[in-house]
Steps between C-alpha positions, in 0.01 A plus 500: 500500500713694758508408869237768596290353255514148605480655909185639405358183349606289754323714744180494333521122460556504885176741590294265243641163657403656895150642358408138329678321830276745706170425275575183558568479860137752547246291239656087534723459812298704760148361448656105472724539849143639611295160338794320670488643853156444483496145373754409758289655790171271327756238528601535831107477600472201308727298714387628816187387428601152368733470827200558704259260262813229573458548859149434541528197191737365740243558778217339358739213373567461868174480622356280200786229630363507818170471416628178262608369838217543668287354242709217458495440895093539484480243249700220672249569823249465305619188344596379866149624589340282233740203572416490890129450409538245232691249752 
């Protein structure tokens, strides 16, 4: 094969490499950076909302130890209710 031969083999190697790199790029690539952008934006909801969901667990946590307290301090005046009368 002579050089202008092998140039002109070369080059259509290189136009079908860019067309299948192009295909590929167009029907695979594009529509999975688009799944991904989206799937990152779902996951950026996702953790807002389980940061806020933390927040008011932590909340109700809060107030469910205070109302242990207050429970527990109920039930010793009762007992020291119930004591008082027995004497």
């Amino acid at each position: 094969m002579s050089i202008d031969e092998w140039a002109a083999v070369v080059g259509m190697a290189g136009v079908a490499l860019t067309g299948v790199a192009t295909l590929v790029k167009l029907w695979i690539i594009n529509p999975f950076s688009t799944k991904i952008d989206e799937l990152n934006g779902n996951f950026s909801t996702l953790n807002t909302a389980l940061s806020k969901s933390q927040i008011e667990i932590d909340e109700i946590s809060k107030h469910l130890s205070q109302h242990d307290v207050t429970l527990a301090t109920h039930g010793e005046q009762i007992h020291t209710l119930f004591n008082k009368n027995d004497k």
